[in-house]
C-alpha positions as CSV (number, residue, x, y, z in Angstrom):
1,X,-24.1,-4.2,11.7
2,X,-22.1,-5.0,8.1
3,X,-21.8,-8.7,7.3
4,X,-19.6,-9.5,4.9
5,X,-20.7,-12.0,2.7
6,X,-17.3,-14.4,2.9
7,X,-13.9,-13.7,5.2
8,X,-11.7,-15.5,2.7
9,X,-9.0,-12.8,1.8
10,X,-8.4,-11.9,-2.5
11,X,-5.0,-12.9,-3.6
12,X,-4.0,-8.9,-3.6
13,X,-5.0,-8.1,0.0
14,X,-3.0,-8.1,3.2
15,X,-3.5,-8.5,6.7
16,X,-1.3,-6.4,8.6
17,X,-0.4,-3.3,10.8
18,X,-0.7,0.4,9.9
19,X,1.8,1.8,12.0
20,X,1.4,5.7,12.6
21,X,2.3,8.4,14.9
22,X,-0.6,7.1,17.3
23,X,0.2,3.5,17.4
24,X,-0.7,0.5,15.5
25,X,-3.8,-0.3,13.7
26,X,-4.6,-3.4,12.6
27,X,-5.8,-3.0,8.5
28,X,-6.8,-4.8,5.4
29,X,-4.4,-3.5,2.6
30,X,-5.5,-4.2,-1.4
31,X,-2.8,-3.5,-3.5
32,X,-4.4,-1.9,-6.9
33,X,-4.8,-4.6,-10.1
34,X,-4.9,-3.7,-13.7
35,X,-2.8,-1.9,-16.0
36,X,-1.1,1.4,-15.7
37,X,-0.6,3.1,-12.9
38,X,-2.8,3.4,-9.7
39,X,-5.8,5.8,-9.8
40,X,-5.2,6.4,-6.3
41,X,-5.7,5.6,-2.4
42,X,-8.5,5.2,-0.1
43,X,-8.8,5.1,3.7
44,X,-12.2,3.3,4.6
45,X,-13.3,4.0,8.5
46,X,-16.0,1.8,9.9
47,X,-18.5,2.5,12.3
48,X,-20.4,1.5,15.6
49,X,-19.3,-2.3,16.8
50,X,-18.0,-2.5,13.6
51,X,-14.5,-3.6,12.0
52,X,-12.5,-3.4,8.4
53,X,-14.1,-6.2,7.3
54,X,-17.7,-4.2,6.7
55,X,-15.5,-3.8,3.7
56,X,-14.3,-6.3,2.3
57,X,-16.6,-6.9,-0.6
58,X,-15.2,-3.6,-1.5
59,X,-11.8,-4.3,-2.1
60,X,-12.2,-6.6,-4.5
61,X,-13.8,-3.8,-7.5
62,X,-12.0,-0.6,-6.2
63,X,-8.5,-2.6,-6.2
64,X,-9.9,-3.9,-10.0
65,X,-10.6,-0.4,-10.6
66,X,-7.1,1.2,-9.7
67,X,-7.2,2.2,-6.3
68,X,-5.2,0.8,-3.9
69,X,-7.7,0.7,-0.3
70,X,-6.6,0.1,3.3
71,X,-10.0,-0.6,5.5
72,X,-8.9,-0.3,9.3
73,X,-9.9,-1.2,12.7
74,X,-9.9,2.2,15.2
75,X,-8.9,2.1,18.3
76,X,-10.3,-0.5,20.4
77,X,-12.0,-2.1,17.4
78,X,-11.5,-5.3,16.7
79,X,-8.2,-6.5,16.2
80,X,-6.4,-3.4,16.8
81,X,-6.9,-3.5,20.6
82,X,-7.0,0.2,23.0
83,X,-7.2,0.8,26.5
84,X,-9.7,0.5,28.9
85,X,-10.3,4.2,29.8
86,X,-13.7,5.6,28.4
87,X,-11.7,9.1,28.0
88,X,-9.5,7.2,25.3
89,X,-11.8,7.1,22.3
90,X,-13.3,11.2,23.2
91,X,-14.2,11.5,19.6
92,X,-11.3,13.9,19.4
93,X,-8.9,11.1,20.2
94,X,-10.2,9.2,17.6
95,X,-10.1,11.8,14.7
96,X,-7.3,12.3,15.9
97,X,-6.3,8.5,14.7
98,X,-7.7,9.2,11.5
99,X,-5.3,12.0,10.9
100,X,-3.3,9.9,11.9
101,X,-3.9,7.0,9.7
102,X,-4.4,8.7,6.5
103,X,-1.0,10.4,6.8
104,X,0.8,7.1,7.5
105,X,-1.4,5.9,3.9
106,X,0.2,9.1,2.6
107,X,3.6,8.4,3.4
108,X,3.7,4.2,2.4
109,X,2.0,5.2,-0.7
110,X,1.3,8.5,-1.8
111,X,3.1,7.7,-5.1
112,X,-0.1,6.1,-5.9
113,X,-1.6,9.2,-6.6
114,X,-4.0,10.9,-4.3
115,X,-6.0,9.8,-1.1
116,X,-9.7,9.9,-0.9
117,X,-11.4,9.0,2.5
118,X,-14.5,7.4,3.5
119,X,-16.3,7.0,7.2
120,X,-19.6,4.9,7.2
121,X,-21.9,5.6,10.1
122,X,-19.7,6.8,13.1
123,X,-16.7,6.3,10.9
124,X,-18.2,9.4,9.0
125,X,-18.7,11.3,11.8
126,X,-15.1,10.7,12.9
127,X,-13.7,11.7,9.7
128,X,-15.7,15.0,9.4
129,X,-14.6,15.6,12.8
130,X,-10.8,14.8,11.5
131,X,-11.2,17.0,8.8
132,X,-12.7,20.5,10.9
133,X,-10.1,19.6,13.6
134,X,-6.8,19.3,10.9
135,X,-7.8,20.4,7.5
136,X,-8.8,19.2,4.4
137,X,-5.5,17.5,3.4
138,X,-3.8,15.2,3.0
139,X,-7.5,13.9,1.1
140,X,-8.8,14.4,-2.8
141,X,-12.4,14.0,-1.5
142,X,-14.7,12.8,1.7
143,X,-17.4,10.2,1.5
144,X,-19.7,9.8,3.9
145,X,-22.0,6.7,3.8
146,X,-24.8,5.7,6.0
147,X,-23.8,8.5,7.9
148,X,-25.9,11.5,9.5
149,X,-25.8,15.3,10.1
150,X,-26.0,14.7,14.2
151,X,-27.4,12.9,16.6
152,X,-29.3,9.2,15.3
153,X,-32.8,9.1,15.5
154,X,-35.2,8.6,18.4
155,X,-35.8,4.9,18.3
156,X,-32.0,4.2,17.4
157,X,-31.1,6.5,20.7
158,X,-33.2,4.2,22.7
159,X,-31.6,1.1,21.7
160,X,-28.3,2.7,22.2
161,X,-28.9,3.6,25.3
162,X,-29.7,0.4,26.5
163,X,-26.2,-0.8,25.6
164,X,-24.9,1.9,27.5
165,X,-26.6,1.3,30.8
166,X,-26.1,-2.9,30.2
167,X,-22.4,-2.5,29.1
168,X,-20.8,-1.7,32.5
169,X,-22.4,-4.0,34.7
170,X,-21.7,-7.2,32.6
171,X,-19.2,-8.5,30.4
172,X,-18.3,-8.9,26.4
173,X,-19.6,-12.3,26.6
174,X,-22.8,-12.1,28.6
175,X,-24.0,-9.2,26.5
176,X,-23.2,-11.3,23.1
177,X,-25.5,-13.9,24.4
178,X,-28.6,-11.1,25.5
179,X,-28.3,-10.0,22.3
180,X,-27.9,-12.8,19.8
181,X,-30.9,-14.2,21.9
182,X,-33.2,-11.1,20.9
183,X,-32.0,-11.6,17.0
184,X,-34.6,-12.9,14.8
185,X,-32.3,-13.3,12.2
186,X,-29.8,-15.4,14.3
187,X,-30.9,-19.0,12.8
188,X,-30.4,-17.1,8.9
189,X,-26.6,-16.4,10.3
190,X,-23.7,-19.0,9.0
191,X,-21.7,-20.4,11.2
192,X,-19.1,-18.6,10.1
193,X,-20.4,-15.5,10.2
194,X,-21.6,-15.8,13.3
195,X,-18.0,-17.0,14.8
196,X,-16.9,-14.2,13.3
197,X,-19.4,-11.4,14.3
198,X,-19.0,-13.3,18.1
199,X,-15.2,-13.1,17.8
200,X,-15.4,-9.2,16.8
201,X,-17.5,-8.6,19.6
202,X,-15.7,-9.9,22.5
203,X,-12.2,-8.7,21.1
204,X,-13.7,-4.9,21.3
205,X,-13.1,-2.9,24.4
206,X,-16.5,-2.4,26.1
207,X,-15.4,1.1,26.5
208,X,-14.7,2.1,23.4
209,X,-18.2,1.1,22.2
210,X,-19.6,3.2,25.7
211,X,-17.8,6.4,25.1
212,X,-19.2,6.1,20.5
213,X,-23.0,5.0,21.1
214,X,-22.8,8.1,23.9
215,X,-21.5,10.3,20.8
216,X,-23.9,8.6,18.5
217,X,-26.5,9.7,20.9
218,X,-25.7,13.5,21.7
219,X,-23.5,14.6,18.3
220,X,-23.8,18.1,17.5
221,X,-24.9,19.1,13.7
222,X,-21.6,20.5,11.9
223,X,-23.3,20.2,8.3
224,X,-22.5,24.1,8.3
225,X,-19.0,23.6,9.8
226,X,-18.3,21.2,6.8
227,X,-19.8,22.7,3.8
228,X,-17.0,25.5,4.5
229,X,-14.3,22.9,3.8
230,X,-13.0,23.4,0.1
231,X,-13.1,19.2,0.0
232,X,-15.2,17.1,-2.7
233,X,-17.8,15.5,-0.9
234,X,-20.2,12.6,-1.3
235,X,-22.9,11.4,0.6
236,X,-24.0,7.7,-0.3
237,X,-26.5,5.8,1.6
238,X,-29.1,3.1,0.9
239,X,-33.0,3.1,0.3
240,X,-33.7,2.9,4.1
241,X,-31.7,3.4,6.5
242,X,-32.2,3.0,10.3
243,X,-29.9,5.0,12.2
244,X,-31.0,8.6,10.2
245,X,-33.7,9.0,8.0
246,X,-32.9,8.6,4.3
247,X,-34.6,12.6,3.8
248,X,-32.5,13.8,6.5
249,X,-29.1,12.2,4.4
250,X,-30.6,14.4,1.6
251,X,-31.0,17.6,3.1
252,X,-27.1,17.2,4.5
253,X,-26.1,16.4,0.9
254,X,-27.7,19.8,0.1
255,X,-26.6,21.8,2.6
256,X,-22.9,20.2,1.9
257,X,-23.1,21.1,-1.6
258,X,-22.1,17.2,-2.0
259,X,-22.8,14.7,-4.5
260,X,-25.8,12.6,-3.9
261,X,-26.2,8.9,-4.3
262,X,-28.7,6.3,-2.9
263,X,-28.0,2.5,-3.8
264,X,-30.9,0.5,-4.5
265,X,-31.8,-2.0,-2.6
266,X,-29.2,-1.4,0.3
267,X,-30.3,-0.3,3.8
268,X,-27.4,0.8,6.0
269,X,-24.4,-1.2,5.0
270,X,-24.9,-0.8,1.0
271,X,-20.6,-1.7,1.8
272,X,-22.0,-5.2,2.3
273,X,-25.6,-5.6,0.5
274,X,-25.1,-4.1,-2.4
275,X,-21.0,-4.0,-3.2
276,X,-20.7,-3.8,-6.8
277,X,-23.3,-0.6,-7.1
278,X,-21.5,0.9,-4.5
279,X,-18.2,0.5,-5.4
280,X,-19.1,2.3,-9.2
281,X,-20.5,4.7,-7.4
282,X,-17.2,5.2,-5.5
283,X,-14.9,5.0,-8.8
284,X,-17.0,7.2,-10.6
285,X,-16.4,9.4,-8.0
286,X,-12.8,9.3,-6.5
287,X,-11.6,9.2,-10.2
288,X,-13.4,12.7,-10.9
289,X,-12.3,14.3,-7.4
290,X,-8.6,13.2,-8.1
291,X,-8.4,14.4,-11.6
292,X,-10.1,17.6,-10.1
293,X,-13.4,17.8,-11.8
C-alpha cells in the first residue's frame, strides 16, 4: 500500500466533496500555484485498499507546476463511504464513477484548461475500463501507473485470495490486527501513519475490497481494446514492482503505443517513494498531451 510520507494538508489544498451524477466522493482538491494561467486538470484514481492520500506528495509539485489535481476516494474507499452489496463496486459500477467524476472536474473547472487522468494499480484498471465503456473524452491523456495489462501475478493472486476467503467471516477490525501482526515492517511504521493506515482500513466497506481483489485476480487483457483509443497514453511504474512484472509493464507500453517511464528507485507506489521524479515525469507529460504534441 502507498504511505504518504506526512497527512498535514499544503496551504492550496482542500478537503471536501466531489459531488457528481453518481453521488458524493470525498476528494483532495489543490488549486494550481504560480503565475499565468493553469496548465490544466488532473483526476488521480487510487487503487486496492487504497485512498487519495497515496497522493498527496503529489499535489504539492503538480499544483507548483500549473495543474490544478483532485485525488479521490471511490466508492466505498475511505472516506467516501458505499453500500454493503458486493454487486455495487462490479467494475462497471465503478468506471462508471470515474466518468462520473471527471465530468463533475470538467464542469467545476474546465476553464482551467484540459483534463488529464491517472489510475495507479486498480485505479488504472478502472479508468481504462471508464475509457472503452464512454470514450476518450472528456481527458487530454491517460496515465497508468503501477498498473498491469490483466490479471496480477501468481504469488500476488495467492495473497489476494486469502483476503477474499478471510474477509467475510470476520470483521474490519479483526482482519487489521491478523495482518499488521504478519508485517515485518510494522515497528518502522509512525504512529501516525499507522493511525492513519488503521483508520483507512476499518472506514472501507469489506465489500468493496471483495468484489476489486476478485477483479484484480480474474481481469481480462484489453491492451488491444485500448491501444484503439485515439488518447495519449503513459505507462509509469517503478524498478520493481510486485503486483505485475516490471517486463510485462513494458510490453503493455508497446503494444499501447504509450510513453514509457520507470522511476528509479520506486517499487509500486513511485506516488509516494519517489514524488518529485514522478511528478516531472507527469508535467513533462500532461503539458505535451494538452498542447497536443
Amino acid at each position: 500500500m502507498s504511505r504518504p510520507s506526512a497527512l498535514e494538508l499544503p496551504d492550496n489544498v482542500t478537503s471536501r466533496r466531489l459531488e457528481t451524477t453518481r453521488g458524493a466522493f470525498a476528494v483532495l482538491d489543490a488549486a494550481p500555484r504560480g503565475e499565468g494561467a493553469p496548465l490544466g486538470t488532473a483526476l488521480l484514481v487510487p487503487g486496492f485498499t487504497g485512498s487519495k492520500e497515496d497522493f498527496l506528495d503529489l499535489l504539492t509539485p503538480l499544483s507548483a507546476a500549473g495543474f490544478r489535481v483532485l485525488a479521490v476516494d471511490g466508492r466505498g474507499q475511505h472516506e467516501s463511504g458505499g453500500p454493503r452489496d458486493e454487486a455495487a463496486y462490479a467494475q462497471r459500477e465503478l468506471a462508471a464513477d470515474v466518468t462520473a467524476q471527471a465530468h463533475a472536474v470538467l464542469a467545476a473547472y474546465g476553464e482551467q484548461g484540459p483534463l488529464h487522468v491517472l489510475g495507479h494499480s486498480l485505479g488504472g484498471q478502472l479508468v481504462r475500463a471508464a475509457v472503452l465503456a464512454d470514450g476518450p473524452e472528456p481527458y487530454a491523456s491517460l496515465t497508468l501507473m503501477s498498473s498491469g495489462p490483466a490479471a496480477i501475478g501468481e504469488v500476488q493472486r495467492q495473497r489476494t485470495r486469502l483476503l477474499v476467503d478471510y474477509l467475510p467471516a470476520t470483521d474490519m477490525e479483526t482482519a487489521w490486527k491478523v495482518m499488521r501482526a504478519a508485517d515485518a515492517d510494522e515497528e518502522r511504521t509512525p504512529a501516525w501513519l499507522e493511525e492513519f493506515l488503521h483508520r483507512r482500513w476499518v472506514t472501507t466497506v469489506p465489500e468493496q475490497l471483495i468484489a476489486t481483489a476478485k477483479q484484480l485476480m480474474t481481469e481480462p487483457d484489453r491492451v488491444a481494446e485500448l491501444a484503439a483509443v485515439p488518447l495519449p497514453k503513459l505507462v509509469l511504474s517503478g524498478e520493481v514492482d510486485y503486483a505485475w512484472p516490471v517486463p510485462q509493464m513494458d510490453e503493455m507500453a508497446r503494444r499501447l503505443g504509450a510513453l514509457r517511464v520507470v522511476i528509479k528507485g520506486a517499487e509500486h507506489s513511485p506516488n509516494a517513494e519517489r514524488p518529485a521524479a514522478t511528478a516531472a515525469a507527469l508535467v513533462s507529460f500532461w503539458t505535451r498531451a494538452g498542447s497536443g504534441e
